[in-house]
ZADO-1210 file (C-alpha; in nm, 4 decimals, padded with zeros to 6 digits):
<atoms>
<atom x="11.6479" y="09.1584" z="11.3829" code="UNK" pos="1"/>
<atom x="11.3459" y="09.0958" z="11.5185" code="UNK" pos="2"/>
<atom x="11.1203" y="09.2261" z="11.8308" code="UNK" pos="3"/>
<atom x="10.7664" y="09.1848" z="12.0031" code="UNK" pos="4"/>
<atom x="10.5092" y="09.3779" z="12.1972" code="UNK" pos="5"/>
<atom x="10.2975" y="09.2698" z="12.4459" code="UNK" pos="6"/>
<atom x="10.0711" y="09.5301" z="12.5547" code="UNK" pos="7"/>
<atom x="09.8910" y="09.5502" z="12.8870" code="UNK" pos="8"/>
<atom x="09.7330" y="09.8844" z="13.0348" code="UNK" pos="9"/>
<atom x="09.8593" y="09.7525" z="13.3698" code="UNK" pos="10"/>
<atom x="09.8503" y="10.1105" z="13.5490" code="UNK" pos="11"/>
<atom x="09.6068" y="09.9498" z="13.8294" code="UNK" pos="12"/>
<atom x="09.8608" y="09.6610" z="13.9015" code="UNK" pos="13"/>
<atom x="09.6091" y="09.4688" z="13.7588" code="UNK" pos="14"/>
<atom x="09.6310" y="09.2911" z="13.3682" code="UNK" pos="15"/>
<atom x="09.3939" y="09.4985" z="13.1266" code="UNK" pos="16"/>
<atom x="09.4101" y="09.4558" z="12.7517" code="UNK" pos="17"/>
<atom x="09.4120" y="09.7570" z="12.5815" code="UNK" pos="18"/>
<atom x="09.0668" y="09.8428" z="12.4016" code="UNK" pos="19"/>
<atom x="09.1157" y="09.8242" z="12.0442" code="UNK" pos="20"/>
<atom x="08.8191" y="10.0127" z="12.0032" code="UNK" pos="21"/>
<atom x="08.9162" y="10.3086" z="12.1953" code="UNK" pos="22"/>
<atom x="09.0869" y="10.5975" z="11.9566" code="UNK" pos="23"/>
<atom x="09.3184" y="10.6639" z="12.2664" code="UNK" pos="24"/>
<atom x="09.4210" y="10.2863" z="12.3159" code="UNK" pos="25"/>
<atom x="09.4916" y="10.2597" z="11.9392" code="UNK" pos="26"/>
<atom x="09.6996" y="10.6159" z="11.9136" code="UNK" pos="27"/>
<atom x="09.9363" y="10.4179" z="12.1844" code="UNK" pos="28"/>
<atom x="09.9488" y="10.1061" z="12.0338" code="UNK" pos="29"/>
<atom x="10.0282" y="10.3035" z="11.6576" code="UNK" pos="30"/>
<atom x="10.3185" y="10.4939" z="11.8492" code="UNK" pos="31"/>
<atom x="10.4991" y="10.1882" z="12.0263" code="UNK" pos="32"/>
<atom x="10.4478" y="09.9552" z="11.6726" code="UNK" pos="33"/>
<atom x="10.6143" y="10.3242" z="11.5522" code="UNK" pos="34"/>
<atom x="10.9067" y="10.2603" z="11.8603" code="UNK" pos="35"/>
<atom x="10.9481" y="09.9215" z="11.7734" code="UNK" pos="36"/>
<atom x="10.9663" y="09.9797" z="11.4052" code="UNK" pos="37"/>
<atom x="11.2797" y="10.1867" z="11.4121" code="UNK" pos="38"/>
<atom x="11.4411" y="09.9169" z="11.6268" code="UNK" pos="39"/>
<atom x="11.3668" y="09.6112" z="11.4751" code="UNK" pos="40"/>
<atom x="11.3047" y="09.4726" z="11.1016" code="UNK" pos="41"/>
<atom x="11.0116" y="09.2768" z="11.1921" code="UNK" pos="42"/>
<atom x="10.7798" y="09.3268" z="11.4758" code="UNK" pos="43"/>
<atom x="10.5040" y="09.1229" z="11.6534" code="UNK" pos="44"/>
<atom x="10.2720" y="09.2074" z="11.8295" code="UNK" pos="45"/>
<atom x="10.1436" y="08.9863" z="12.0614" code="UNK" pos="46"/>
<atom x="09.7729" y="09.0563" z="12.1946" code="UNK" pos="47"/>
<atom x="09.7507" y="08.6787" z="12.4276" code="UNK" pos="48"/>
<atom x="09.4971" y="08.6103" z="12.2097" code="UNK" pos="49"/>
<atom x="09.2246" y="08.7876" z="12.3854" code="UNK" pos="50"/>
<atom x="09.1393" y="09.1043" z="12.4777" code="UNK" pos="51"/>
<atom x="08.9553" y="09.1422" z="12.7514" code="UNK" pos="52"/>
<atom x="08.7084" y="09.5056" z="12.7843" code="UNK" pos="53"/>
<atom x="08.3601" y="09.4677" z="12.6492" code="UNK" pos="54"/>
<atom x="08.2553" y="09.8607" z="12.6220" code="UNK" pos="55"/>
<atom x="07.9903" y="09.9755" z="12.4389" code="UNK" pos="56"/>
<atom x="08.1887" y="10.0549" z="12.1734" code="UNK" pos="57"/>
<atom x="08.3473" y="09.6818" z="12.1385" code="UNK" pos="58"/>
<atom x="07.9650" y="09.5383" z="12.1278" code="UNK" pos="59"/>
<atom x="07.8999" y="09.8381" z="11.8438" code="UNK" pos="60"/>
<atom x="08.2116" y="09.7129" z="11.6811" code="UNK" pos="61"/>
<atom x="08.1533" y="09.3182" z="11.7535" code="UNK" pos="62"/>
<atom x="07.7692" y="09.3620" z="11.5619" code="UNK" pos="63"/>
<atom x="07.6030" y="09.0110" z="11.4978" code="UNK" pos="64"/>
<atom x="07.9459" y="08.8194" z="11.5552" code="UNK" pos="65"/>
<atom x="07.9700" y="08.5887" z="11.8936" code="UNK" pos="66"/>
<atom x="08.2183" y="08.6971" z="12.1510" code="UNK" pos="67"/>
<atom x="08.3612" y="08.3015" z="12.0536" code="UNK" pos="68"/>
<atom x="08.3760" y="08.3034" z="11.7301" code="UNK" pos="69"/>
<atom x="08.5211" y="08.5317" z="11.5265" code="UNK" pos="70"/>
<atom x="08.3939" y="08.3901" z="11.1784" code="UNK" pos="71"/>
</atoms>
């Protein structure tokens, strides 16, 4: 059986990806892939193909790379 995620830090009623940078952000992400895991026998998680904070700490992590292009 399989199940997704589709994470959203929506506590301000208003859509927020999570930051992946954040040590926080990925501790909860790590313990609902953890939920999900011993649910389910495959799990996706779905991130909409975006995410959308631009903290210091995403430009550290970004370097030379483009926001665009990920290559």
């Amino acid at each position: 059986m399989a199940g997704g995620m589709a994470l959203s830090d929506g506590g301000s009623g208003q859509f927020r990806s999570f930051c992946y940078t954040n040590p926080k952000d990925r501790e909860f992400v790590k313990n609902a892939a953890q939920l999900a895991a011993r649910h389910f026998d495959e799990v996706i998680q779905d991130d909409f193909f975006f995410v959308t904070t631009k903290y210091d700490s995403d430009i550290a992590a970004k370097g030379k790379k483009s926001w665009t292009n990920s290559g």
